[in-house]
C-alpha positions in Angstrom: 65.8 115.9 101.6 63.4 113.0 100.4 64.4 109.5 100.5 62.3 108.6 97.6 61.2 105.5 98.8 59.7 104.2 95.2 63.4 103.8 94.1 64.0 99.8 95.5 60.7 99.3 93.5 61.9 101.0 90.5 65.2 99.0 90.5 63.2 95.9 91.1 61.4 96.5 87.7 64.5 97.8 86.4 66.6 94.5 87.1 63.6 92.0 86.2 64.1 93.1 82.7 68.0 93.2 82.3 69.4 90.4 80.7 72.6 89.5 82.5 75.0 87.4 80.7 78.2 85.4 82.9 78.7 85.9 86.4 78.1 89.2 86.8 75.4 91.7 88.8 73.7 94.4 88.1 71.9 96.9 89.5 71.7 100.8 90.3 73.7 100.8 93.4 75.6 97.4 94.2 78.3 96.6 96.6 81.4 94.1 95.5 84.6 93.5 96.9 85.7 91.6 93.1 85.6 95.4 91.2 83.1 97.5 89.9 81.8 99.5 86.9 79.2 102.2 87.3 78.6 103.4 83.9 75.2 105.5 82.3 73.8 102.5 80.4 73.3 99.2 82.5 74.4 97.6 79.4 77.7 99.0 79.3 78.1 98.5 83.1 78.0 95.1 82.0 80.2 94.8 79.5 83.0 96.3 81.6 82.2 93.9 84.6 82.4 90.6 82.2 86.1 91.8 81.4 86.5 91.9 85.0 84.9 88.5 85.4 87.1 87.2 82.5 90.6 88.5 84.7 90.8 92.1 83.2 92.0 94.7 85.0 90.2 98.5 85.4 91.8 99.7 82.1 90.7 96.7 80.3 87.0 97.2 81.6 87.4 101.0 80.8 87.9 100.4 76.9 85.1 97.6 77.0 83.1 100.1 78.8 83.9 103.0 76.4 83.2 101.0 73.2 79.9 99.4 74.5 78.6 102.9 75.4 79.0 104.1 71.5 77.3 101.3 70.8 74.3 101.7 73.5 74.3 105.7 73.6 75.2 106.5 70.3 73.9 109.7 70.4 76.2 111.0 73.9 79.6 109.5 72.8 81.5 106.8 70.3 84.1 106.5 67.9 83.8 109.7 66.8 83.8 111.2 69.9 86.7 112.3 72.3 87.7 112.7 76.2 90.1 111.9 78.8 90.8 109.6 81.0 92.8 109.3 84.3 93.7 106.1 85.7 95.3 105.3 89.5 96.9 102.1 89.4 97.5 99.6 92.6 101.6 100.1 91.9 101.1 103.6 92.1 101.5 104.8 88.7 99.0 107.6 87.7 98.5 108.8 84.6 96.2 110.6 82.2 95.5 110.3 78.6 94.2 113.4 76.1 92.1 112.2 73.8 90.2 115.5 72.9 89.8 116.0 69.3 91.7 118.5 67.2 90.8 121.0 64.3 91.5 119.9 60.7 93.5 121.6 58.5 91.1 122.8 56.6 89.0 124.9 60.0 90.5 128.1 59.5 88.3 131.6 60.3 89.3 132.4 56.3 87.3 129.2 55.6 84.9 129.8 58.0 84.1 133.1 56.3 83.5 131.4 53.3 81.1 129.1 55.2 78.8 130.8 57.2 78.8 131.4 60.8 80.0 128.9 63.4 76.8 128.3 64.4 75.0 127.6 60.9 78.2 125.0 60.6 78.1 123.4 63.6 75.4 120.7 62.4 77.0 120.1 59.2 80.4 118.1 58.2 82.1 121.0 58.7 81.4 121.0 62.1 83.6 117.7 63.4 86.7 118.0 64.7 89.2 114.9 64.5 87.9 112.3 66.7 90.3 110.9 69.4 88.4 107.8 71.4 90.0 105.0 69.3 93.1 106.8 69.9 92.6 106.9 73.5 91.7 103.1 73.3 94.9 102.9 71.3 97.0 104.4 74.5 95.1 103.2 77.2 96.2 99.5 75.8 99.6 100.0 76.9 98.0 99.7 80.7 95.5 96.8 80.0 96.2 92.9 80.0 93.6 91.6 77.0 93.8 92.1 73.7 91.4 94.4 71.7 89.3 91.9 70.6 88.1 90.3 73.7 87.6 93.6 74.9 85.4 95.0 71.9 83.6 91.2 72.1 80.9 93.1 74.1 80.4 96.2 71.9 80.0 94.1 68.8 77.3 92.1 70.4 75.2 94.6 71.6 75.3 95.9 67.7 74.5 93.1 66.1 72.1 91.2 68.5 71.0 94.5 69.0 69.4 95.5 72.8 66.5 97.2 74.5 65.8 101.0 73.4 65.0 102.6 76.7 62.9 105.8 77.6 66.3 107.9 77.4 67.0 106.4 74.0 63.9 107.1 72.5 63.6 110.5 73.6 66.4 111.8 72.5 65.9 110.3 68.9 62.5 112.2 69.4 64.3 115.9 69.8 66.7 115.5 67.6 64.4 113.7 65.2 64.5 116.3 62.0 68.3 116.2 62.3 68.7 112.7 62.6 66.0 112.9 59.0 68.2 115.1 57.0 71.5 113.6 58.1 71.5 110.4 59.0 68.2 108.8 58.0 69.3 104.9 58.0 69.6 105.4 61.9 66.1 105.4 62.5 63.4 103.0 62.4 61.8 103.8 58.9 62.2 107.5 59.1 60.4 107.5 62.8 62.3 107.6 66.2 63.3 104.6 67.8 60.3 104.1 70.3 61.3 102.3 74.1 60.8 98.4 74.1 61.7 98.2 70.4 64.9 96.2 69.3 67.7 98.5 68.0 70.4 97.0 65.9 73.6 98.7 64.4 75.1 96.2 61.8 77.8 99.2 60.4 79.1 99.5 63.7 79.5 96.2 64.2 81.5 96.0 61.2 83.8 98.9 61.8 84.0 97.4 65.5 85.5 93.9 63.7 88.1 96.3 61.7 89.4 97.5 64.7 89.2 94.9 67.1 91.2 92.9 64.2 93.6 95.6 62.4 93.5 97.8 65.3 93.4 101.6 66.0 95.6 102.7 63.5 92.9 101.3 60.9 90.5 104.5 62.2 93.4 107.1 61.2 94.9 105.3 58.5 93.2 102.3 56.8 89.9 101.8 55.4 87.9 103.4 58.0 90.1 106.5 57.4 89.2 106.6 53.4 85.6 106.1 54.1 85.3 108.9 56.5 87.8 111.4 54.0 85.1 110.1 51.3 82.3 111.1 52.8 83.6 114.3 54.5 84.7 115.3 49.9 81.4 114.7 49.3 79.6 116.3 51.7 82.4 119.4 51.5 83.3 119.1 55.3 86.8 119.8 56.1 89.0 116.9 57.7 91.3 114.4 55.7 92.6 111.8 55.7 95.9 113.8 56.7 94.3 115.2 59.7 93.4 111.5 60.6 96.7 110.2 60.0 98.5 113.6 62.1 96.2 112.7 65.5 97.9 111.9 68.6 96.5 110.9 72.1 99.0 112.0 74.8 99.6 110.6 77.6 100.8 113.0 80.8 100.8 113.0 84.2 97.3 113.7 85.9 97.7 117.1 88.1 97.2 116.9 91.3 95.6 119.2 94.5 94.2 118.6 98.1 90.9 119.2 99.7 90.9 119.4 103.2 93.4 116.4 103.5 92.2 114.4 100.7 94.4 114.2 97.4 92.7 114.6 93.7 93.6 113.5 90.8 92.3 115.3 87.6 93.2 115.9 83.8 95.0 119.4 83.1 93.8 122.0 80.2 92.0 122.3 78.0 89.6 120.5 80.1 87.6 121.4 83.5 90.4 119.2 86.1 91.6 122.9 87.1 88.8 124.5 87.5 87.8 121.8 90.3 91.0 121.9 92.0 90.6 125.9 91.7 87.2 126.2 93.4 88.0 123.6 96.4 91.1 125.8 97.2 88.7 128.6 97.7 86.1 126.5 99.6 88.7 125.4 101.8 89.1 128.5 103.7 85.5 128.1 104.6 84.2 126.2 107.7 81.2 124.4 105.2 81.1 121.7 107.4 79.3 123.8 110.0 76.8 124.2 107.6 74.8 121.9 105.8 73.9 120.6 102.2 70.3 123.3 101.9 72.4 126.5 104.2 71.5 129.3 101.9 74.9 130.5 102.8 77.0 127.4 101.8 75.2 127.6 98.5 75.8 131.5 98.0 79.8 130.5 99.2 80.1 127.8 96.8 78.2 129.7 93.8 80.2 132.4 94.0 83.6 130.6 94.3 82.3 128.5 91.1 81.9 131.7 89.6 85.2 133.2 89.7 86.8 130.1 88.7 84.8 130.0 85.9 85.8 133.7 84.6 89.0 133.0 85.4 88.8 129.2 83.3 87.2 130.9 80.5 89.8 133.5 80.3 93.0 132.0 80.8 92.8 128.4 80.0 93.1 126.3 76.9 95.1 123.4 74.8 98.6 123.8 76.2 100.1 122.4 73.4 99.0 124.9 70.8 99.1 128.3 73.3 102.5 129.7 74.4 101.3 130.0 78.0 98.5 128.7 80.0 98.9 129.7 83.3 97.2 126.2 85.2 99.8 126.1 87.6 99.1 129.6 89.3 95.5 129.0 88.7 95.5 126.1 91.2 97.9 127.1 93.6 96.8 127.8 97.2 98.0 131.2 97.2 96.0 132.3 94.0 92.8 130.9 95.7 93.7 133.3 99.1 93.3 136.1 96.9 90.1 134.9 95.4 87.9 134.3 98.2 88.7 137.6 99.3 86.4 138.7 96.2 83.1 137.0 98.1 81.0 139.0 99.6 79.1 137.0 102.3 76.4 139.5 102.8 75.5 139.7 98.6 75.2 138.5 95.2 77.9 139.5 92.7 76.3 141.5 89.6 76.4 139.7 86.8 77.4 143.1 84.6 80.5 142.8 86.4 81.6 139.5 85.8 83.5 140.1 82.9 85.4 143.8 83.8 85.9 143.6 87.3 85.7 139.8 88.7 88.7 138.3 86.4 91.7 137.5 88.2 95.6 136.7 86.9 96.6 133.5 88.0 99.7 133.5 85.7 101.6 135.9 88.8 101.3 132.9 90.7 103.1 130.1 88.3 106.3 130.2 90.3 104.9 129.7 93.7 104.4 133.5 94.8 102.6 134.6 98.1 99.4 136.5 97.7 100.6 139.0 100.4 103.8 139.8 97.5 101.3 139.9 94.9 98.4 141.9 96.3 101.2 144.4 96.9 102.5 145.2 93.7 99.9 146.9 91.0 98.9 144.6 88.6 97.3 145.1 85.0 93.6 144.0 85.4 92.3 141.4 83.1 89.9 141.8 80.6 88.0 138.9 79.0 86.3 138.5 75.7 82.9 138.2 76.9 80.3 135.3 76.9 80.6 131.7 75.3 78.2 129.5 73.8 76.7 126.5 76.4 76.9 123.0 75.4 74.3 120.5 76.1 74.8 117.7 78.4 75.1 114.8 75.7 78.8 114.0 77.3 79.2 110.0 79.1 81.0 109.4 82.3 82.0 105.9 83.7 84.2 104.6 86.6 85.8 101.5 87.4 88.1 99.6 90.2 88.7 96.1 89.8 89.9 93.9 93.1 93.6 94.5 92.7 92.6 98.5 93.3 93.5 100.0 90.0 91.3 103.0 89.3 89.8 104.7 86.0 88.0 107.5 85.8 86.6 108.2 82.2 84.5 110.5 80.3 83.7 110.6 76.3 81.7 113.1 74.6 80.4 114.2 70.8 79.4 117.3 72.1 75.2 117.9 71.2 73.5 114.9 71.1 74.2 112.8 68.2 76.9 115.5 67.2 76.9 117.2 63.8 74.0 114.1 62.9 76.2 112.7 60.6 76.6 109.2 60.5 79.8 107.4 58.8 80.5 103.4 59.1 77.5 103.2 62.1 79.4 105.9 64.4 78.3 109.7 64.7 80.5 112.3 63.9 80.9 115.2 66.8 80.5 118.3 66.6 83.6 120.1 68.7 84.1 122.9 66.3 81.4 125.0 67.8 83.4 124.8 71.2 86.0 127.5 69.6 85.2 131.1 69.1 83.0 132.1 66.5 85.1 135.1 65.9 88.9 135.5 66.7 89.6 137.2 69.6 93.2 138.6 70.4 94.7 136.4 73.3 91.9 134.3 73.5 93.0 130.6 74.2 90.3 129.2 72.6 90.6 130.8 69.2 90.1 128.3 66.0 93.3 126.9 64.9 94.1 124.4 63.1 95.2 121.1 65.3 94.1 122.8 68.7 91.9 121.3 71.1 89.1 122.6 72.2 88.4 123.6 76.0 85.4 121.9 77.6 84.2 121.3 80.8 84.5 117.4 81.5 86.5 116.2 84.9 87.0 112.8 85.7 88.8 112.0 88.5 90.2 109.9 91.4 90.0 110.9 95.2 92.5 109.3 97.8 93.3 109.9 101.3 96.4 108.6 102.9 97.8 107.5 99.8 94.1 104.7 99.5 91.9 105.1 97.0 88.6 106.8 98.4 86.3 107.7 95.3 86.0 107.4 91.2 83.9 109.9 89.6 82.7 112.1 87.1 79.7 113.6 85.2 78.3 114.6 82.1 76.2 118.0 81.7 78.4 120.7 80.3 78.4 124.2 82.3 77.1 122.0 84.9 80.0 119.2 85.5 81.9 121.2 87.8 79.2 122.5 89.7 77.8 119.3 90.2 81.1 117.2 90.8 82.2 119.8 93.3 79.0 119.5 95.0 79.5 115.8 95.3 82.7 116.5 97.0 81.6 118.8 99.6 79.0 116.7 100.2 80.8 113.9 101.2 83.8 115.4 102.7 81.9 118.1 104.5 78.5 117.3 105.0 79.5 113.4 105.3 76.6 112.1 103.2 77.3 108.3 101.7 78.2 108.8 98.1 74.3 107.4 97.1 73.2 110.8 98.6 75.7 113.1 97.8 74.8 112.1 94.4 70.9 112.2 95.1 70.6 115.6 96.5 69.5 118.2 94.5 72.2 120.1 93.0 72.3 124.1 91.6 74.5 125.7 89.0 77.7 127.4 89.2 79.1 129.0 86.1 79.6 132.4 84.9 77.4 131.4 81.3 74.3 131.6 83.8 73.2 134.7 85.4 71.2 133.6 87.9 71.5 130.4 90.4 69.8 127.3 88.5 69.0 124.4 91.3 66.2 121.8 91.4 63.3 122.2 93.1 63.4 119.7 96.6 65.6 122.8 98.4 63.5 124.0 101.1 61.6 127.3 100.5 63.5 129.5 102.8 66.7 128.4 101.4 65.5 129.9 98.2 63.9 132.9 99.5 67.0 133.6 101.3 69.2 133.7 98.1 66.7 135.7 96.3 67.6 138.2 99.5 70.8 138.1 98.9 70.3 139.0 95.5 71.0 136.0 93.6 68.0 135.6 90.5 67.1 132.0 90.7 65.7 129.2 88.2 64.0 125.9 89.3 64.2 122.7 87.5 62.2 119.5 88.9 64.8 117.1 90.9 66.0 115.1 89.9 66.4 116.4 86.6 69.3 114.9 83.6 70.1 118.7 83.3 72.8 118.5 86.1 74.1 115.8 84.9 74.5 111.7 85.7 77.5 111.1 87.8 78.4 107.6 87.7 80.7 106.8 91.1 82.8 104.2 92.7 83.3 104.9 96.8 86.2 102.6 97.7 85.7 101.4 102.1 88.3 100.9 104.5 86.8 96.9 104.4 87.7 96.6 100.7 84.2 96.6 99.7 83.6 98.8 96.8 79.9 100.4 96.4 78.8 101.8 92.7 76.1 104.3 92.4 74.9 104.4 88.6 73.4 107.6 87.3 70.2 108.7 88.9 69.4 111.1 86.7 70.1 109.1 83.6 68.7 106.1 84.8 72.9 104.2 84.7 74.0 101.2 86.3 76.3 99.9 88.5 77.7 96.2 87.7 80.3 93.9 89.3 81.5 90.2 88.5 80.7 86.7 90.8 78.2 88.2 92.8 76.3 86.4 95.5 73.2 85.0 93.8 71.2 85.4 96.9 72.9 89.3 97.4 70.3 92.3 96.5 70.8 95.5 95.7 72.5 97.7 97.8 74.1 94.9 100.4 77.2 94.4 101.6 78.9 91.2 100.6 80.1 88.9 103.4 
């Protein structure tokens, strides 16, 4: 694997031209023992490590974080977003907060019929679902010690000073230019794409920032904010109200919980991708991977294939728990289940993809009261049959971590869905576009059928790693089909292969999903590890490494020592930042 020796130059440049306000550090990998924010704008690392630096805690970085990102990334996540968080606190509390978004009353397949299909709707009004970030700011509050305003201090800043577009900035505004034109033209720069170096401002969101940071959350669902967005959505015939506003609800539940080869995780439940991880590292587990190594062509065709049946499985079986009688999560993660499973890898071949969907699909739901596989592999069973493929989503989702110096934990990812969402713009935030993440057509059983006030399933997975009851690692990732795949990598990485968390994150990663038919990986795998999977019949696509397609995991690794090292998105060029660090301390070195 190559060291890429250009990067301490790169992060040279990179730093020269960050402006770094109070006592705080950034840079793309740092070490800290006073906390640390990775996040994938250095900006937003920064606002989350001046809350540290001001006496916040994690949670209180988190928000600041969260809100500066909408601000800095507009076109990944924001106030019209949604997401989930999970948060490990020093007293031991854990908990996670749902703060997907929901359908609106009005997103019914009789209206949809009316409308078009979901796909022609999904860049229109009518493709937003009810946005649950301030929510989620609203209930991760009851955990933080600052009030609202000195936490969205940052985020307003950044939109009225304005900041520095960067390459990623600009180059998104430049493919999703002729959306951005028809929707939401007063977001460019006089009808053109932002270009890098130029000064971008956001005055609107600014304003709506002030509203809540001074009338607080409730003024998104129920106050002004909420008649201009019911306003625009009449006049533009979408379909939420201000009664769909006013009926959201974050909800706060315990994170669920799993093991991986002695380590305990911590991720969120349905309707998002927290089983699926805690699925596939069951199945891994009863393979010796750490004989192996990170480029074996048979740890890759293990892991692929594991990835795949938990995907079939996800795609089948899971979805919002509050709106389907029964989603079977608890026999999809149980040790047992996973027995079963990895008996249905062959080590000597590729599955067929023309299987996948008749032959490959388990039933986790005989496994929700603790059964033994030997009990259920003996009685005949009903095979499962699934509804076929699903649309992909591109990988415009945000992921941050933080742990401040008392060792309180946050894991946090935010998403509109596509880039810049429907491209609607209302009050200086975009408005997502989670309605295409149902199915276009009902589907009997499906959990994922439109409904009004369901959540949709997606793929994000924060989460928090300990081992003997200390915090070991914070992470997540953007990058859709891909978040699993590339999370679970990181994990077997470390844990198996024992990389440092920099190049666990740095190697090159492949897909594991069942929307993909053949293995997707970037390109710094050695040849015969390729031509070896092609022999055992797995079709292969290469992508140039690193490439933003698999994602930009933003980490925390938590030492023994108390010293805390962030690794900012590689592949999205992130940043890691930490308050009252040594002047004299570069990059990358331990503090005394």
């Amino acid at each position: 694997m190559k060291r890429y020796n250009s990067w301490l130059l790169i992060a040279v440049i990179w730093l020269a031209a960050l402006p770094v306000a109070m006592a705080v550090t950034v840079a793309p990998i740092l070490q800290s023992k006073q906390g640390m924010v990775t996040a994938a704008h250095p900006l937003a690392a920064q606002a989350g490590a001046e809350i540290l630096e001001k006496g916040g805690n994690a949670v209180d970085a988190a928000i600041a974080v969260s809100l500066a990102l909408g601000v800095v990334e507009p076109y990944a996540s924001g106030l019209g977003g949604e997401g989930y968080m999970v948060a490990v606190m020093a007293d031991g509390r854990e908990i996670a907060i749902d703060f997907r978004s929901t359908a609106p009353a009005l997103a019914t397949y009789e209206n949809l019929a009316k409308a078009g299909k979901l796909s022609e709707v999904r860049y229109t009004p009518k493709g937003y679902c009810v946005a649950g970030v301030p929510a989620g700011i609203g209930k991760a509050l009851e955990l933080a010690s600052l009030p609202l305003d000195v936490l969205a201090a940052p985020a307003i800043r950044l939109a009225e000073e304005g900041f520095e577009v960067s390459e990623t900035f600009s180059k998104v505004n430049m493919d999703r230019w002729e959306i951005l034109l028809e929707n939401a033209p007063r977001f460019l720069n006089d009808d053109m794409p932002w270009a890098a170096g130029e000064t971008f401002k956001n005055p609107s969101l600014a304003k709506t920032l002030r509203t809540i940071a001074e009338q607080g959350v409730d003024a998104f669902y129920g106050g002004e904010l909420a008649d201009s967005l019911d306003q625009f959505m009449q006049k533009n015939d979408g379909w939420t109200r201000k009664s769909d506003l006013q009926a959201y609800r974050a909800i706060t539940k315990p994170p669920i919980k799993g093991s991986y080869r002695g380590y305990e995780i911590s991720v969120p439940g349905s309707p998002v991708g927290g089983p699926r991880i805690l699925a596939t590292l069951n199945i891994l587990e009863h393979f010796n991977l750490a004989m192996m190594s990170w480029d074996d062509p048979l740890a890759i065709h293990i892991m692929q294939e594991a990835m795949i049946l938990t995907s079939l499985d996800q795609r089948r079986w899971l979805g919002d728990p509050e709106t389907n009688d029964h989603i079977p999560e608890k026999g999809y993660i149980s040790k047992d289940y996973a027995r079963q499973r990895m008996m249905r890898i062959d080590l000597s071949k590729a599955s067929d993809p023309a299987s996948w969907y008749t032959d490959r699909v388990g039933d986790p739901g005989a496994y929700e009261n603790g059964e033994k596989y030997v009990d259920v592999m003996l009685e005949a069973r009903q095979k499962a049959v699934i509804e076929g493929q699903t649309q992909d989503t591109p990988p415009s989702t945000t992921h941050f971590s933080v742990v401040d110096k008392a060792g309180n934990a946050v894991a946090w990812t935010q998403t509109i869905s596509s880039f810049f969402g429907t491209g609607n713009m209302v009050d200086g935030y975009f408005l997502n576009n989670e309605l295409g993440n149902f199915k276009s057509e009902p589907v009997e059983g499906s959990p994922i059928n439109l409904e009004p006030g369901r959540r949709p399933r997606t793929t994000i997975a924060p989460l928090v790693v300990s081992k003997d009851g200390k915090l070991r690692w914070v992470l997540g990732s953007p990058g859709a089909g891909r978040i699993g795949s590339t999370i679970i990598e990181i994990l077997v990485n470390v844990i198996d292969f024992d990389m440092s968390l920099e190049n666990a994150i740095r190697a090159p990663k492949f897909s594991g999903y069942d929307a993909y038919k053949e293995i997707q990986l970037e390109d710094d795998f050695p040849p015969k590890t390729i031509e070896f999977l092609l022999e055992l019949g797995h079709k292969v696509k290469r992508y140039e490494h690193p490439d933003l397609y698999f994602g930009g995991p933003n980490a925390i690794e938590i030492n023994d020592d108390g010293v805390l090292t962030g690794v900012g998105s590689i592949r999205r060029l992130g940043g890691a930042a930490a308050p009252d660090q040594s002047p004299d301390q570069s990059p990358g070195q331990s503090p005394e």
